[in-house]
Jmol script that loads the backbone (N, CA, C; Angstrom):
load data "model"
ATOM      1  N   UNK A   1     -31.295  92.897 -82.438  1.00  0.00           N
ATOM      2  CA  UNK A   1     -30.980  91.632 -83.060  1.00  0.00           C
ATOM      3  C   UNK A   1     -30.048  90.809 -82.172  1.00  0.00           C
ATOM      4  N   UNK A   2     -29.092  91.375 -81.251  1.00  0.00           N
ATOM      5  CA  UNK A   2     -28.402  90.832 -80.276  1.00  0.00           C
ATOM      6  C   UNK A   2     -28.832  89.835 -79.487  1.00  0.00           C
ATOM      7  N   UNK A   3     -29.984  90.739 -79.558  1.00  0.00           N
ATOM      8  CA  UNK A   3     -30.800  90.207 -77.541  1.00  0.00           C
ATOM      9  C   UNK A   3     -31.494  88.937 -78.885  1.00  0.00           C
ATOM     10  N   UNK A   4     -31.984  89.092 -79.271  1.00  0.00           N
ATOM     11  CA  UNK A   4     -32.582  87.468 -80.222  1.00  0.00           C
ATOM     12  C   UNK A   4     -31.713  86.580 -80.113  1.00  0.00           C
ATOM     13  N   UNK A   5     -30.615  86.720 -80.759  1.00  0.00           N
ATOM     14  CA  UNK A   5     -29.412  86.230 -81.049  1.00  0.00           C
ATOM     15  C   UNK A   5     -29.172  85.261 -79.575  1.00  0.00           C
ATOM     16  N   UNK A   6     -29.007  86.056 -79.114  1.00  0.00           N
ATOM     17  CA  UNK A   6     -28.294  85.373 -77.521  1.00  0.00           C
ATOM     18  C   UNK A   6     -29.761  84.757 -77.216  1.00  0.00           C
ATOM     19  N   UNK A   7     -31.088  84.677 -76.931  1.00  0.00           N
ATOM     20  CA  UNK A   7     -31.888  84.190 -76.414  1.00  0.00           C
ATOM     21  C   UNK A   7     -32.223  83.011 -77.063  1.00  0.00           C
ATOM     22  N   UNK A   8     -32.113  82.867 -78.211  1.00  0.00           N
ATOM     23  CA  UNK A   8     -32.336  81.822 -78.962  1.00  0.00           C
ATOM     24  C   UNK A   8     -30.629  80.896 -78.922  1.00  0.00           C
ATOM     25  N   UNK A   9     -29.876  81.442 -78.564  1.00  0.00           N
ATOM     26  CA  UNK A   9     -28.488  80.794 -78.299  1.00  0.00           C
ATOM     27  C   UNK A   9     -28.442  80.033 -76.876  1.00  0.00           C
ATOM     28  N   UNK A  10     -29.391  80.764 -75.851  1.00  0.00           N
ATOM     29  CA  UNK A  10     -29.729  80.200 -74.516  1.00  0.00           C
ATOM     30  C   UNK A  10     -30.727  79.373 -74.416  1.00  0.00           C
ATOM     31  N   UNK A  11     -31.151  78.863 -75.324  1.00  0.00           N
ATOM     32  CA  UNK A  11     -32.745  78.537 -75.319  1.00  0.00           C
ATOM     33  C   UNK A  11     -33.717  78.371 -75.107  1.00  0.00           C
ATOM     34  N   UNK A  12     -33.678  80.478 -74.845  1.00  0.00           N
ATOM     35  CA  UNK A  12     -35.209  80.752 -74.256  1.00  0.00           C
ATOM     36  C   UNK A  12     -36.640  80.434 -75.318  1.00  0.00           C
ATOM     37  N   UNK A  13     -35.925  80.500 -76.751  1.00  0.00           N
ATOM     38  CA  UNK A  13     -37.035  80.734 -77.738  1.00  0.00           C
ATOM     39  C   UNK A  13     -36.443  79.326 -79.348  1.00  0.00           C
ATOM     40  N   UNK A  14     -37.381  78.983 -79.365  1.00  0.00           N
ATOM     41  CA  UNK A  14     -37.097  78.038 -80.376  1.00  0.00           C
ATOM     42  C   UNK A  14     -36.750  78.038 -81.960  1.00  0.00           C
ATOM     43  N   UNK A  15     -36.528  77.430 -82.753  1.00  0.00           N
ATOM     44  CA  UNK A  15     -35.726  77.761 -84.127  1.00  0.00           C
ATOM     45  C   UNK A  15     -36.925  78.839 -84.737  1.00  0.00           C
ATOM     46  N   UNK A  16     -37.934  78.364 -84.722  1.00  0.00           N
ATOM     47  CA  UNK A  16     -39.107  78.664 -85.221  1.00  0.00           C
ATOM     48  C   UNK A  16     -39.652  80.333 -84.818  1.00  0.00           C
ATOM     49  N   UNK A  17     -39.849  80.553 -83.745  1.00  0.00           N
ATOM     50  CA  UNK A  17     -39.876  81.907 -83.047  1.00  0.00           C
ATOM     51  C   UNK A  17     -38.565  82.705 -83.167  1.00  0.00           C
ATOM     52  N   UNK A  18     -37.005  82.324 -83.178  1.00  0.00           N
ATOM     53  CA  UNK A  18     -36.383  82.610 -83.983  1.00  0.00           C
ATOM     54  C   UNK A  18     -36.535  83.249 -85.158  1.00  0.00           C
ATOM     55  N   UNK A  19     -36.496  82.011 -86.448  1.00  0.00           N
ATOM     56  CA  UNK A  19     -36.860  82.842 -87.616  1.00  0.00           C
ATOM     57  C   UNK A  19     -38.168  83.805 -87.739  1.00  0.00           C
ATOM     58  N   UNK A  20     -39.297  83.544 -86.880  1.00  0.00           N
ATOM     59  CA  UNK A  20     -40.679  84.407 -87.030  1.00  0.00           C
ATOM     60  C   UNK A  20     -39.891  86.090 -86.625  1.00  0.00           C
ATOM     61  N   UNK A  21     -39.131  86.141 -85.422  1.00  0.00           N
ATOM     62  CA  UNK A  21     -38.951  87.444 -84.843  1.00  0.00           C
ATOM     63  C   UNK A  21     -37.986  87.830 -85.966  1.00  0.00           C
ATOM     64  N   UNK A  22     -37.165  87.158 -86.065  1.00  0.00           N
ATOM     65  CA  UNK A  22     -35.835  88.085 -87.253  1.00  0.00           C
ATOM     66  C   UNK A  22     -36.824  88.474 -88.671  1.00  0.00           C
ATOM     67  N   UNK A  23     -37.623  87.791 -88.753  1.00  0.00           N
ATOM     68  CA  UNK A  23     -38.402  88.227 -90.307  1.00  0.00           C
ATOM     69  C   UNK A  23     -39.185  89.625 -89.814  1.00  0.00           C
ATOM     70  N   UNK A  24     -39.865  89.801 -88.521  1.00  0.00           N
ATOM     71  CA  UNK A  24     -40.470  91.102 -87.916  1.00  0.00           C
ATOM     72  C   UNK A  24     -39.605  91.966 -88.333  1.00  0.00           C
ATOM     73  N   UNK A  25     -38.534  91.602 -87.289  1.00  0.00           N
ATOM     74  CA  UNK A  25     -37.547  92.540 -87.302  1.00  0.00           C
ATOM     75  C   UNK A  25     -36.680  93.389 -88.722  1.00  0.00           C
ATOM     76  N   UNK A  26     -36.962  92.199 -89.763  1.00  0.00           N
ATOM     77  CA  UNK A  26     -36.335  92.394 -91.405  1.00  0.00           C
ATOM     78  C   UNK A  26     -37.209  93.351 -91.633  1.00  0.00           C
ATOM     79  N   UNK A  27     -38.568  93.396 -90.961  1.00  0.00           N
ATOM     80  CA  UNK A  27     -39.495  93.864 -92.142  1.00  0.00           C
ATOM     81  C   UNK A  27     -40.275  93.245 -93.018  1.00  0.00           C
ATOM     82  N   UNK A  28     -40.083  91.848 -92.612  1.00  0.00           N
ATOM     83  CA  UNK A  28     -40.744  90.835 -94.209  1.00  0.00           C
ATOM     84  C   UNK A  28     -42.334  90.167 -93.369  1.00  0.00           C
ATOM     85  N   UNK A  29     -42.396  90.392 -92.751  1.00  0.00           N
ATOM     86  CA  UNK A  29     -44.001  89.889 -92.522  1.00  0.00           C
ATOM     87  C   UNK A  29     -44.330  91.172 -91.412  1.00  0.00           C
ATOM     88  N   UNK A  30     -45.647  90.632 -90.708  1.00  0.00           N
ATOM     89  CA  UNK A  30     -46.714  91.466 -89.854  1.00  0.00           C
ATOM     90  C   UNK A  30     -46.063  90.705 -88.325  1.00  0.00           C
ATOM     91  N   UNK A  31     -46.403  91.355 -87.334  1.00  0.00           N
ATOM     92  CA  UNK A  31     -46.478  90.213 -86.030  1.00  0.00           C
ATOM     93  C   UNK A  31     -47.248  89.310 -85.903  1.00  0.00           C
ATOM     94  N   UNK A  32     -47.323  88.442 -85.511  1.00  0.00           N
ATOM     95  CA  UNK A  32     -47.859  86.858 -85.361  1.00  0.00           C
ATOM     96  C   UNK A  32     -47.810  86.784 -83.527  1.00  0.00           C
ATOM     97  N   UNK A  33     -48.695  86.029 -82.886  1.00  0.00           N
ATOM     98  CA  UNK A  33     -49.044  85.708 -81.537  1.00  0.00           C
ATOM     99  C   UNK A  33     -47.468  85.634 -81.160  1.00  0.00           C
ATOM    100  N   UNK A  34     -47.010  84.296 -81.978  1.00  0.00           N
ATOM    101  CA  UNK A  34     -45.614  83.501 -81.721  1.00  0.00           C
ATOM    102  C   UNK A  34     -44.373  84.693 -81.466  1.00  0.00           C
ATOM    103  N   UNK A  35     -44.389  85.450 -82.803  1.00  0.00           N
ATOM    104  CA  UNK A  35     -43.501  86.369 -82.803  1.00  0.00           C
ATOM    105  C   UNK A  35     -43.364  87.109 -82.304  1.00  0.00           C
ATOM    106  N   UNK A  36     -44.719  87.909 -81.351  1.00  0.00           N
ATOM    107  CA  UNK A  36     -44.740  88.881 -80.349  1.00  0.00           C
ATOM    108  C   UNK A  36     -44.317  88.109 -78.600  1.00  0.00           C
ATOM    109  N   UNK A  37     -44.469  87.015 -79.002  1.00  0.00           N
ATOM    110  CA  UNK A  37     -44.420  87.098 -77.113  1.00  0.00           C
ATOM    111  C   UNK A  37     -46.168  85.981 -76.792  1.00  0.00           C
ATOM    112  N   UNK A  38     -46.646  86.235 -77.816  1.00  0.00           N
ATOM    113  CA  UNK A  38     -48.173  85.846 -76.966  1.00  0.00           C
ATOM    114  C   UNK A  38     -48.435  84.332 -77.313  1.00  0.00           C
ATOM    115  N   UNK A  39     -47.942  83.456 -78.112  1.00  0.00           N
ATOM    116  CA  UNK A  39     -48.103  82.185 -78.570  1.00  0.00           C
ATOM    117  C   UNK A  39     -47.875  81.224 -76.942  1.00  0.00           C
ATOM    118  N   UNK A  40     -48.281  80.415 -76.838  1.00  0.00           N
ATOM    119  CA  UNK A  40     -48.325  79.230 -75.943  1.00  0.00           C
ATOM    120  C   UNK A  40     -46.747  78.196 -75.835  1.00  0.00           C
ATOM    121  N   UNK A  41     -46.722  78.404 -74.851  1.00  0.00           N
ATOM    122  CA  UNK A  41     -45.293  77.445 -74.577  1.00  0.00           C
ATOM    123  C   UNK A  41     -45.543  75.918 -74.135  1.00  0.00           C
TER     124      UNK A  41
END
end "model"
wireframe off; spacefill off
backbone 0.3
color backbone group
């Protein structure tokens, strides 16, 4: 949760991919393209 934390504080990753990965990470949804890494920049 750190490494999110700080990457989205640097802004490698946007509000959106943000909340998608912390919800993975909760447990509250499935992976998504976005949330893994594979969505389009």
């Amino acid at each position: 949760m750190e490494i999110l934390e700080r990457r989205f504080a640097e802004g490698e990753i946007t509000a959106e991919e943000y909340r998608s990965r912390q919800q993975v990470l909760d447990g509250d949804e499935t992976p998504t393209a976005s949330a893994t890494g594979g969505g389009a920049r």
